[in-house]
N, C-alpha and C positions, 0 to 999 in steps of 0.2 A: 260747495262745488269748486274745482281747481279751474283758474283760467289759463288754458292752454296754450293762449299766445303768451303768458307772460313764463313759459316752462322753458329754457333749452334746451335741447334737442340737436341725438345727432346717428348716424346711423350705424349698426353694427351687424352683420350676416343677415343684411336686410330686414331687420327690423329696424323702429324707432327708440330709443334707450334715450332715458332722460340726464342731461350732463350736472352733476351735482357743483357745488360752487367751490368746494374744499377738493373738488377732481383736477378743473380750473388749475387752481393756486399750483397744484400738484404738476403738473404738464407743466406750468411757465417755471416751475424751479427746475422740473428735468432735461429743460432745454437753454439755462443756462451756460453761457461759456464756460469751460476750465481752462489753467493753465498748463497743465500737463495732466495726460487719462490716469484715469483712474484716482483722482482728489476732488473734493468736492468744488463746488464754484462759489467765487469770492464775489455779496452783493457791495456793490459801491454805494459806500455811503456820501451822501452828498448836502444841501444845507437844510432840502425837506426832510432831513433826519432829526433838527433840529425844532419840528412844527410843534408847539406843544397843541395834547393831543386830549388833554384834560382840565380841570378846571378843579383845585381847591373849594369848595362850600363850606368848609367850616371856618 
């Protein structure tokens, strides 16, 4: 059984539609600034780009 408080949720031609997490990511990249229309948007990269994000085991 799914827990429904732990779903997002949001609403469309008044229903309830569930907001998937790769929709998310989708919207914050298309509302990116650009610098002129019509080019994509440039992310800043900054020193969290540097976080290592893995860990060698062998």
């Amino acid at each position: 059984m799914t827990d429904k408080g732990s779903i997002a949720t949001g609403m469309a031609k008044d229903t309830i539609r569930e907001i998937k997490e790769w929709q998310a990511i989708m919207d914050h990249l298309r509302n990116l600034p650009v610098k002129n229309p019509g080019e994509l948007p440039v992310i800043q990269v900054d020193e969290r780009a540097v976080e290592v994000r893995a860990i060698n085991a062998a």
